[in-house]
C-alpha positions as CSV (number, residue, x, y, z in Angstrom):
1,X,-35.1,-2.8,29.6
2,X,-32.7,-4.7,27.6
3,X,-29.0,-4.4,28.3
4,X,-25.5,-6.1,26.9
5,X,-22.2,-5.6,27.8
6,X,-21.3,-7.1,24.1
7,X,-20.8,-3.6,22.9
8,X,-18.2,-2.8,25.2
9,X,-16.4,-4.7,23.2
10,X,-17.2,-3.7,19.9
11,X,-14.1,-1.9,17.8
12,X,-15.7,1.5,16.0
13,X,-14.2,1.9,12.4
14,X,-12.5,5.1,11.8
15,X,-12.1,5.9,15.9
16,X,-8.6,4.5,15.3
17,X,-5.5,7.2,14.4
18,X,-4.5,7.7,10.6
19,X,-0.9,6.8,9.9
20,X,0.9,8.3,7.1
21,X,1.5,5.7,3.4
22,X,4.7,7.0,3.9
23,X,6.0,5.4,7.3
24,X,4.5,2.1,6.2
25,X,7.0,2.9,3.2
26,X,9.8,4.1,5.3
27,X,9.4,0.5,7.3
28,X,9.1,-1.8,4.1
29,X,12.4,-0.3,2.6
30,X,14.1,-2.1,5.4
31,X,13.0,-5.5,3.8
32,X,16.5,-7.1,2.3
33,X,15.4,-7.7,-1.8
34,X,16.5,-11.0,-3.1
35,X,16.1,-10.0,-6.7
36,X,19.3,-10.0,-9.3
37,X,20.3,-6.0,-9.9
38,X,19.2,-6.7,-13.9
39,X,15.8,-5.3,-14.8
40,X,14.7,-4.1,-11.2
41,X,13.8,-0.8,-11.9
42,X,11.6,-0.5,-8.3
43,X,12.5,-1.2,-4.7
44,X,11.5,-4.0,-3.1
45,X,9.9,-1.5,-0.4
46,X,7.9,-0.2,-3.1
47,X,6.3,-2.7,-4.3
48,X,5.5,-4.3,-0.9
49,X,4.3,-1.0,-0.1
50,X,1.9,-0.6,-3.0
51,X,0.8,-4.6,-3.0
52,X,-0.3,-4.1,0.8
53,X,-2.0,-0.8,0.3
54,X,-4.2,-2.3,-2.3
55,X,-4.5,-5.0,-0.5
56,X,-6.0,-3.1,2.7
57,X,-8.4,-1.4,-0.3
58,X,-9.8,-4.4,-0.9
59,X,-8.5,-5.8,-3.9
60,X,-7.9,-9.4,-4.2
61,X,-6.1,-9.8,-7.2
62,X,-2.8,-9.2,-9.7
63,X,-5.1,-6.8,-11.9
64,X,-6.6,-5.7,-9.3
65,X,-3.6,-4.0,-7.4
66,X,-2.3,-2.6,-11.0
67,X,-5.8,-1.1,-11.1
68,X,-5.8,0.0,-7.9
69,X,-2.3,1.6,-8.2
70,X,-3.0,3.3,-11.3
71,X,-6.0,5.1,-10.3
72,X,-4.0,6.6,-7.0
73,X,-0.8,7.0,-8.9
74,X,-0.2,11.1,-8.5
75,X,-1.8,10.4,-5.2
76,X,1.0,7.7,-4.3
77,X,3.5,9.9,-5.8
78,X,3.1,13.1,-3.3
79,X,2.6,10.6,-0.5
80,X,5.7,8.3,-0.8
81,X,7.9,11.4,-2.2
82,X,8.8,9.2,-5.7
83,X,12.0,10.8,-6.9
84,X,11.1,9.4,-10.4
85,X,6.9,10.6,-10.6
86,X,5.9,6.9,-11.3
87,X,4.7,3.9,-9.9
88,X,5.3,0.1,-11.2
89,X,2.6,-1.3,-13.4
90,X,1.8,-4.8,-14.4
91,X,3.1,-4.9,-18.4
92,X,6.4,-2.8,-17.5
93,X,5.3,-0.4,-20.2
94,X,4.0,2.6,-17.8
């Protein structure tokens, strides 16, 4: 009989709790934004919010998070409770 004590120690995907889009948004509009007030049309927050969500999706790269952003965008809406109904996209022209 074969036994390991390895697996003790093994972390289960999906066993951990689900946490809300929105609190990881609430925390990230606490991030100071360094950007002049002239063409900033999205908080700082938001975009830090969007560009780590993708992120944790797996993408890996500029296109990638615009993709990934606009395929979830009525999703992200509901969940981050966007006054405005849109998200940021790459060109500035969504």
């Amino acid at each position: 009989m074969e036994f390991s004590t390895f697996v003790a120690g093994v972390h289960v995907w999906g066993a951990e709790k689900t946490v809300a889009a929105g609190s990881l948004y609430h925390v990230l509009q606490g991030v100071s934004d360094g950007r002049a007030k002239r063409g900033r049309r999205y908080t700082a927050g938001l975009v830090l919010t969007l560009i780590l969500l993708a992120k944790l999706g797996g993408e890996k790269s500029l296109s990638g998070i615009a993709q990934w952003v606009r395929l979830r965008q009525s999703w992200l809406v509901k969940e981050l409770a966007l006054p405005a109904g849109k998200v940021p996209c790459a060109n500035g022209s969504c």
